[in-house]
Structure formats: C-alpha cells, structure tokens
C-alpha positions as CSV (number, residue, x, y, z in Angstrom):
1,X,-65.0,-25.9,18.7
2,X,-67.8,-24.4,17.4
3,X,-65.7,-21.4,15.4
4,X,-63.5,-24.1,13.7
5,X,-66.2,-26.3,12.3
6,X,-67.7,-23.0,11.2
7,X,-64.2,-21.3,9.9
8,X,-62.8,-24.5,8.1
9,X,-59.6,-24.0,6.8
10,X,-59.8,-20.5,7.7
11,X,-59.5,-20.7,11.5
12,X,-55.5,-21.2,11.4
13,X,-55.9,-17.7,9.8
14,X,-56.6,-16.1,12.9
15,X,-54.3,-15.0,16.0
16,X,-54.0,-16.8,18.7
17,X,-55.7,-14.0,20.9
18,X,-58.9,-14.5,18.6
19,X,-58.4,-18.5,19.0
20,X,-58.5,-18.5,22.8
21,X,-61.6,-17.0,22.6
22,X,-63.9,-19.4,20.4
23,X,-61.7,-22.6,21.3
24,X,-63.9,-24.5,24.2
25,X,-66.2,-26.8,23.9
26,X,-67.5,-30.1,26.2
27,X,-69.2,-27.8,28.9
28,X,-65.6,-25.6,29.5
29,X,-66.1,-21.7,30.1
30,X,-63.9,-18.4,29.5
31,X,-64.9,-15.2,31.1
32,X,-63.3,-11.8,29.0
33,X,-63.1,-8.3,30.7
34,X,-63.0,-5.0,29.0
35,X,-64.1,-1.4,28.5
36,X,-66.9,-0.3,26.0
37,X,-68.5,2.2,24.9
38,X,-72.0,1.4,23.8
39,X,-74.0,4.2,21.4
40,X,-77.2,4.8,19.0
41,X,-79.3,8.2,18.4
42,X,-81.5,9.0,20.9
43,X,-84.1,8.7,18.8
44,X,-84.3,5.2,18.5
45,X,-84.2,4.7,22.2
46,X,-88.0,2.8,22.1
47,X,-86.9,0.7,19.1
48,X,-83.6,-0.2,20.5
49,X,-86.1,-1.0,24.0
50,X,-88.1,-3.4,22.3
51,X,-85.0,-5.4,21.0
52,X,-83.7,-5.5,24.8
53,X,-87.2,-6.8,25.6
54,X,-87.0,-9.6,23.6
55,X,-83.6,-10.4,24.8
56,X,-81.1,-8.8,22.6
57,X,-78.8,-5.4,22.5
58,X,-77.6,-3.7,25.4
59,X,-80.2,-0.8,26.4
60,X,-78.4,2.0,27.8
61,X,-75.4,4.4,26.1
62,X,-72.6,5.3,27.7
63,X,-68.6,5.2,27.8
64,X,-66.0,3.6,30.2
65,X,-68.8,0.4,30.7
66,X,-67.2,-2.5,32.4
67,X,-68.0,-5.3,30.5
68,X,-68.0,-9.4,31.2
69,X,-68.2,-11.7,28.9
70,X,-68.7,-15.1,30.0
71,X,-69.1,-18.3,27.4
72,X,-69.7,-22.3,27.8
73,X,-70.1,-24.5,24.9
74,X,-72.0,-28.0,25.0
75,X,-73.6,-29.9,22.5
76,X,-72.0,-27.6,19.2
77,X,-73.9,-24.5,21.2
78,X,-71.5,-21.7,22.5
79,X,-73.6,-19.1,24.9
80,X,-73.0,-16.2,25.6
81,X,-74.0,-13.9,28.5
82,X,-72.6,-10.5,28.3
83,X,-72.6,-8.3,31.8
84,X,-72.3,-4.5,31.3
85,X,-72.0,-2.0,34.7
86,X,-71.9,1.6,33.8
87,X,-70.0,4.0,36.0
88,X,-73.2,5.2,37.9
89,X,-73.3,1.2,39.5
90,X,-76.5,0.5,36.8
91,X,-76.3,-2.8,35.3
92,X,-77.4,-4.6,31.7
93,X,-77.2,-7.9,30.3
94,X,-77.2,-9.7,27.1
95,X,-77.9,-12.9,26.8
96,X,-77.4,-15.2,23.3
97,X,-76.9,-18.6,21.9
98,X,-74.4,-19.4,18.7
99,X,-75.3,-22.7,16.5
100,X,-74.0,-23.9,13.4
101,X,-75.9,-23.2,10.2
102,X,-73.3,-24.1,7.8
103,X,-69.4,-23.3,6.8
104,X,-68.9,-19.5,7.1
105,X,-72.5,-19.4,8.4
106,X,-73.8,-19.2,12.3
107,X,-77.1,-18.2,13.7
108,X,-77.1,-16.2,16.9
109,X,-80.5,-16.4,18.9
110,X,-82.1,-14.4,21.8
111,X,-85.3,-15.0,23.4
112,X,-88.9,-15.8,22.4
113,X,-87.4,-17.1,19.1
114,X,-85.7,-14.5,17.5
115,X,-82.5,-14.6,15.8
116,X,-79.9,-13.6,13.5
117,X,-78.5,-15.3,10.6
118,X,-74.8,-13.9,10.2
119,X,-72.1,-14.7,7.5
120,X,-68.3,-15.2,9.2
121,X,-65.0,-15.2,7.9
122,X,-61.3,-14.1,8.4
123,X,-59.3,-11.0,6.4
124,X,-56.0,-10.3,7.2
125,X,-56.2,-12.0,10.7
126,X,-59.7,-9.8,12.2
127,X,-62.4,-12.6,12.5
128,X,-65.3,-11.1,11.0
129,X,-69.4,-11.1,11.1
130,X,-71.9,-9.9,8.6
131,X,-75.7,-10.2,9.3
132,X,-77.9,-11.7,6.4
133,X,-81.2,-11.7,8.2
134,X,-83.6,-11.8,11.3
135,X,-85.9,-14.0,11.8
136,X,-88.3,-15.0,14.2
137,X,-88.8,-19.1,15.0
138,X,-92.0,-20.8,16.8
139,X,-91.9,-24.7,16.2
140,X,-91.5,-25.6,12.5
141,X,-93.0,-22.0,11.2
142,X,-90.1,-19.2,10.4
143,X,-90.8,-16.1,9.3
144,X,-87.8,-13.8,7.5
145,X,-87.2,-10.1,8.6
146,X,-85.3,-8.0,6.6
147,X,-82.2,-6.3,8.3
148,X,-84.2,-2.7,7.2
149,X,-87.5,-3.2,9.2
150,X,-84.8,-2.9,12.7
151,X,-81.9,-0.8,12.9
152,X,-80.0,-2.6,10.2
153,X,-77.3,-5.5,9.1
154,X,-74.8,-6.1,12.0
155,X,-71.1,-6.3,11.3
156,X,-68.7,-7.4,13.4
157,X,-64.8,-7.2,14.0
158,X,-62.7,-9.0,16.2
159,X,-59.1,-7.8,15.9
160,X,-56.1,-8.8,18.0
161,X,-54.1,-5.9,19.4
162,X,-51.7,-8.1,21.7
163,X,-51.1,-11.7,23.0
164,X,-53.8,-11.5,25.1
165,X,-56.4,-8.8,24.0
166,X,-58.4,-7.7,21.4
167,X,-60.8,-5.3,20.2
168,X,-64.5,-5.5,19.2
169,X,-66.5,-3.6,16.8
170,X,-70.1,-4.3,16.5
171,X,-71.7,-1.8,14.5
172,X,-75.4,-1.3,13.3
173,X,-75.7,0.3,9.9
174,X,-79.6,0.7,8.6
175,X,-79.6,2.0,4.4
176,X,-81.7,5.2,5.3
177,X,-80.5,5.9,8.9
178,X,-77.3,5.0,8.8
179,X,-75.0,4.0,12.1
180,X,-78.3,3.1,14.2
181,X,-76.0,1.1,17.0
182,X,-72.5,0.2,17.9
183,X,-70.6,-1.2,20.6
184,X,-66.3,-1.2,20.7
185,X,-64.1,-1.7,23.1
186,X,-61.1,-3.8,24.2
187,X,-61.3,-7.1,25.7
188,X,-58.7,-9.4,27.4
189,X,-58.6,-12.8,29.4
190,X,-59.4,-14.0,33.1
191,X,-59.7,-16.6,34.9
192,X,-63.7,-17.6,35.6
C-alpha cells in the first residue's frame, strides 16, 4: 500500500486499527464512519471559504457531524472523499488525492492544482502528519507557499482507541493566530 512504501520499516509500528485503514491498493475501497466536530474562528470564515473553493477543508463548524470517509487506491494514488452531514440535514465534502513523494514524505492534492507537502511518521503507535508546505502546480511550473500566508502548518494524529476505531486530530496552527482550524473525532469500519 501506499502508507507502507511511504512508512518503511516503520509501518509494523502501528496498530492494526491504523493498518486497516491505509492497507488497499489495486482499485479496493474502505468506507470509515464517525462523529466530528469541525471548528476555526469565525473570523476567518472567508479565508477558510476560498480553501473550500478550491477544493479543500470542510466549510461549515459544527459538532455531532456524521462523517464518511470513503478511499480507493490505484496506480500508488489513495483518494479520498470525505462526506460530512450536520445535524440540520446540510451536507459538505472533501475531496483529495495522496501520492508518494518520498519515504516519510506524501503530498496530498485538491483541485485546480493545489497541494500540500506533508512529513509522516509513527510515535508510540499514533500515525502522524506534519505539513512542510503548499504549493500550487500548473504543468511543469510550481510555485511554493508558505504554511503562514493560509491558516498555518497541518498536523495530524491518528490514534487507535480499540480493535476497530480510532481517533483523528487534524489541527491548523498559524505562528500569529494560533489554532486557525481543526477537525477530531472518532472513526470506525464498515462495509462499502
């Protein structure tokens, strides 16, 4: 899979909760369900709108949001497409690509050529992310943003709370602002 080429040695490091969920590959899907709660300042509601524009965060706050997370894998690409309905029946989704950049290193990308480089490894059995960069793609021409001109570098937990679930923490953190963004919650397995 994808998450052991990029893990190494490291990947027999993590549960086996944390292994279900980056081990497919040749066109295979999972689906996770869980409950999140999704929140930023309200103040950077129109920034955090023209990242959902361009294909990545979710957009609106709240607690209790059903989330689906559904993955394939083909050709060393995992996708992602995360489904989020909020209590009032309003729904949001997040669509994203994972490649290969380099051991301990994947990029994540969203639409019109954006994406996020983002450093990976494993302590004490949580799988964790930390951004090192945005950029933005067309053709051969990439051009480097720094984590400070948006709401900051991402870092990400997985951490296995049973056999079969786990909890997520994707936080936000921008060096004047502070927590900009951050979504948690607890995820488990179902059939797609």
């Amino acid at each position: 899979s994808l998450m052991e080429r990029v893990l190494g040695d490291d990947w027999h490091k993590l549960p086996a909760v944390i292994q279900k969920h980056y081990r497919i590959g040749g066109g295979r899907q999972s689906r996770l369900q869980g409950t999140m709660a999704i929140t930023y300042p309200g103040y950077l509601y129109p920034l955090v709108w023209l990242i959902h524009l361009f294909g990545g965060l979710i957009l609106w706050r709240g607690s209790a949001v059903r989330a689906e997370v559904d993955k394939s894998a083909d050709g060393g690409i995992l996708h992602w497409r995360r489904t989020m309905t909020y209590p009032d029946g309003r729904i949001d989704c997040f669509r994203s690509q994972m490649h290969y950049a380099a051991e301990h290193e994947l990029i994540e990308t969203i639409g019109f050529g954006f994406g996020l480089r983002l450093t990976v490894g494993v302590s004490n059995g949580d799988l964790l992310y930390r951004g090192n960069g945005h950029f933005w793609q067309c053709g051969n021409l990439q051009i480097n943003i720094p984590d400070w001109l948006l709401l900051g570098t991402a870092t990400i937990s997985e951490q296995a709370v049973s056999e079969d679930c786990f909890y997520l923490d994707f936080t936000l953190n921008h060096p004047l602002w502070g927590v900009t963004y951050a979504y948690r919650g607890n995820f488990r397995y179902v059939n797609p």
